[in-house]
N, C-alpha and C positions, 0 to 999 in steps of 0.2 A: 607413760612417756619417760625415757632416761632422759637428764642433765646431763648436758655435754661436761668433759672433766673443766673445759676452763670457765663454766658457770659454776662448777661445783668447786670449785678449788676460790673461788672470789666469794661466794655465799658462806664460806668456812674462814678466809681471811678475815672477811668485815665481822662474823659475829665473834668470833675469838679476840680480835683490836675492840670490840664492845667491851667483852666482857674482860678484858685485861682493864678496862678505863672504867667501870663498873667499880668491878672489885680494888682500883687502886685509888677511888675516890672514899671508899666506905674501911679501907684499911690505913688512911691516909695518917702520921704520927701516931701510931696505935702503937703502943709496949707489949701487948698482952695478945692474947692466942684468942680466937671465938670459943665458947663450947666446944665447936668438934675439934680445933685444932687441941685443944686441952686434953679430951678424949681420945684421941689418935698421938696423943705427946702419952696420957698415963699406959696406953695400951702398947705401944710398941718400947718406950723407954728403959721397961727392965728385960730387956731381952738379952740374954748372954752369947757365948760363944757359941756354936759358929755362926747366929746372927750376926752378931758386931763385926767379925772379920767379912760376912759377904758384904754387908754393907759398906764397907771400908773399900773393898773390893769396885762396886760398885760406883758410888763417888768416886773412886781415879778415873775413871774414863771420862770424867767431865771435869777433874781436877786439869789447872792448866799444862803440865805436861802428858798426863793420861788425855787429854782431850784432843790437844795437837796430834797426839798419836793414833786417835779415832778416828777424826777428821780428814789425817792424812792418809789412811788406810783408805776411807771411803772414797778421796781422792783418785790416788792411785787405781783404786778398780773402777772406776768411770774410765780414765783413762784408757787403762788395758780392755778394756772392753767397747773401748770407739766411742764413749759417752761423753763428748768434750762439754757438750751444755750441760751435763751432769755434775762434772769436774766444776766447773762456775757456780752450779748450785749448791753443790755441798758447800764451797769455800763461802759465796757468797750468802747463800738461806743460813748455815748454820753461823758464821761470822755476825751477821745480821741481827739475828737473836740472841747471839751474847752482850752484842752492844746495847741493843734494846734494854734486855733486863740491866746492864750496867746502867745507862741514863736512867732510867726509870726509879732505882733503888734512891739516891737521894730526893727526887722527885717527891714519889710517896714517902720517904720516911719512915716507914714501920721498923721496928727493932725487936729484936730477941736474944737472949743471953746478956741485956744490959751495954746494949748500944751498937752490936754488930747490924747492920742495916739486909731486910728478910725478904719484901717485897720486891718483885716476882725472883724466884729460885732461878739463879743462872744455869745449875745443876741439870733439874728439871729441861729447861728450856732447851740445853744443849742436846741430852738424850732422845728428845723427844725432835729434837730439827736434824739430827742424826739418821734415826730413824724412820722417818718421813722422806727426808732426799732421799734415803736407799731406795725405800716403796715405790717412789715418784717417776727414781730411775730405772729399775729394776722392772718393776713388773705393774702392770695398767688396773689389776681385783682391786678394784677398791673394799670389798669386807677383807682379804686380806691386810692392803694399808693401814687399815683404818684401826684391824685388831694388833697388828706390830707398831703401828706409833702409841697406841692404848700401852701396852704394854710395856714398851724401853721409859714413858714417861709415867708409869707405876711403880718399875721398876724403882727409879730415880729420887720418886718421893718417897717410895720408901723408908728408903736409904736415907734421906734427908731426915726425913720425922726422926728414925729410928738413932741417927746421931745429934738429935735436938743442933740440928746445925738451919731446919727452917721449921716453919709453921706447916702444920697441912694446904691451909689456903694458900702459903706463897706456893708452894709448888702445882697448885691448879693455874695461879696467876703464869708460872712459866710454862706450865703446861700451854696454855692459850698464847704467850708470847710467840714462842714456834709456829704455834697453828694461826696464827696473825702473819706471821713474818716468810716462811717460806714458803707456801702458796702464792702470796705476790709477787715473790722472788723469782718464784718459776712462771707465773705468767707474764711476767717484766721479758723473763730471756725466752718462752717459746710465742711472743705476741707475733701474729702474722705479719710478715713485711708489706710496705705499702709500693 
């Protein structure tokens, strides 16, 4: 039996808002990285060029003007393409999830680099609500969706570990902020009229 998407898009919200609350109770004023983050910080840390510039690369498109410029891109082609619920989701799922990981970081409190505050990766959370509106909007595979949101928020931790700018776990916690926040998003704006 298939899971209709909007059983499956609320089964994928609630356990990723689990596991964002999960993981932001057991990382809660934590200075320090777990094992793996430590592992994933010595392993990708001494990576030289042209790592560091794709990474760098990579981080602008969730930096605050590289991100507006994502976002609005993703806009626009909803738009140009008749996808006006689309255009609302991009702004609204990926808006959503930035705010989220904003509120949340003083919340939790976790720090890295001696007090920059890590828990959940805005980075992360952006790439990854990015690319999920596009999937959402774009085309109905879900093993496609599901490998292109996989990937823009791999991409992103990456990039994040690999410029010790988060922990490996804040960027799973943004990782799941996304996949918390814009599935609801989109079942907020496709819920059937009464």
């Amino acid at each position: 039996m298939r899971v209709s998407w909007r059983v499956a898009l609320a089964l994928i919200s609630l356990g990723a808002a689990l596991t964002v609350a999960v993981l932001g109770v057991l990382f809660a004023g934590a200075t320090a990285g777990t094992g793996v983050d430590e592992w994933a910080r010595s392993t990708l840390l001494g990576a030289g060029s042209p790592w560091h510039q794709l990474a760098l690369a990579v981080d602008f498109t969730a930096e605050p003007v590289g991100g507006a410029l994502t976002i609005g891109l993703l806009v626009l082609a909803c738009l140009v393409t008749g996808h006006r619920r689309g255009a609302v989701l991009a702004i609204v799922g990926t808006g959503g999830s930035i705010a989220v990981t904003t509120a949340l970081k003083p919340l939790v409190g976790r720090e890295i680099n001696g007090g920059f505050l890590a828990f959940p990766s805005g980075h992360t959370a952006t790439a990854t609500a990015v690319a999920l509106v596009a999937m959402l909007v774009f085309t109905r595979r879900r093993v496609l969706t599901a490998l292109v949101t996989l990937a823009a928020g791999a991409a992103m931790a990456w990039a994040q570990v690999l410029l010790n700018a988060h922990y490996a776990t804040d960027t799973l916690g943004g990782f799941a902020t996304a996949l918390a926040v814009v599935p609801a998003t989109a079942l907020v704006l496709t819920r059937p009229q009464a």
